[in-house]
C-alpha positions in Angstrom: -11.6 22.6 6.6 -12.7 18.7 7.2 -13.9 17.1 3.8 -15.5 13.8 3.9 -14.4 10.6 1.4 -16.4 7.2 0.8 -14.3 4.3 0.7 -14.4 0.5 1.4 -13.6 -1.1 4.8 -10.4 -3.4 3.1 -8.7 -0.6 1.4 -5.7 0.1 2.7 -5.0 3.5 1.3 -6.1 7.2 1.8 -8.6 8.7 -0.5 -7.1 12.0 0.4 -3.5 11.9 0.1 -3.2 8.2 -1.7 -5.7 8.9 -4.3 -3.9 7.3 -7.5 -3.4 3.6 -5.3 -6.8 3.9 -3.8 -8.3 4.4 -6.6 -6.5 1.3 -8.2 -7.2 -0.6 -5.6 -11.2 0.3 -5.2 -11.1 0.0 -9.6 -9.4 -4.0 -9.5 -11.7 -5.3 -6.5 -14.4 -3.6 -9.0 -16.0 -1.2 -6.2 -16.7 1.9 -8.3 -16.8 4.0 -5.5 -16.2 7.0 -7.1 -19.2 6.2 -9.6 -21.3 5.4 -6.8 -21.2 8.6 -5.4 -21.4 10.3 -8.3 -25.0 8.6 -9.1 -26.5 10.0 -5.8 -24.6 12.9 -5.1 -27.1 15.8 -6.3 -24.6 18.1 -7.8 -24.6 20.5 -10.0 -21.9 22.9 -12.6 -24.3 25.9 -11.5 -23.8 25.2 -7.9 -21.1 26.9 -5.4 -18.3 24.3 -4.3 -19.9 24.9 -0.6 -23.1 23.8 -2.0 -21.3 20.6 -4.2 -19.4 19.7 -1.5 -22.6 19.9 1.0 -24.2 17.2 -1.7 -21.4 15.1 -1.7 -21.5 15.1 2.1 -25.2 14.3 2.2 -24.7 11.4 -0.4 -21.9 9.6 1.8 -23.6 9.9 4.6 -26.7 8.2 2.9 -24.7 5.2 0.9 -22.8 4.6 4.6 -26.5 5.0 6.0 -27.7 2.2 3.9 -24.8 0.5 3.4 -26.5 -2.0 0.6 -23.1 -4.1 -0.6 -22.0 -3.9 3.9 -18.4 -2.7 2.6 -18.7 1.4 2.9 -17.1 3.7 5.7 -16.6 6.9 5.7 -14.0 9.2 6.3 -13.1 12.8 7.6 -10.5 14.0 6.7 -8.7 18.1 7.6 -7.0 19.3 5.1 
C-alpha cells in the first residue's frame, strides 16, 4: 500500500520511519506541517480510513500544488 507524506524540501528525515526527528526538526524551523495539513485535509471520525486517507492525499497534493511558503514536497512512500 503507498501512503503519501508532506514535508519540507531541507528536512533531512523520513516522515515515515523517522517520524519523532522529523517532526523535531519541521517543529524548531517552525513549519507546522503536520497542522497545515490538518487545516485542509477534509477529514472526518465518521469516515472510513480509505476515505481519510483519500482526503489527506487530496490535501498534499493541493498545498504541493500551491506551494504558498515554496518549501513543500511530497512524498510516497510503500509500506
Amino acid at each position: 500500500m503507498k501512503v503519501a507524506f508532506l514535508t519540507t524540501i531541507d528536512n533531512p528525515y523520513d516522515p515515515h520511519d523517522q517520524f519523532d526527528q522529523w517532526l523535531a526538526y519541521d517543529t524548531v524551523n517552525g513549519y507546522n506541517t503536520c497542522g497545515y495539513l490538518a487545516n485542509i485535509a477534509n477529514t472526518s471520525p465518521d469516515a472510513s480510513q480509505a476515505d481519510n486517507q483519500f482526503a489527506v492525499e487530496a490535501a498534499i497534493d493541493e498545498i504541493v500544488a500551491l506551494n504558498l511558503p515554496g518549501n513543500l514536497k511530497k512524498v510516497v512512500k510503500e509500506i
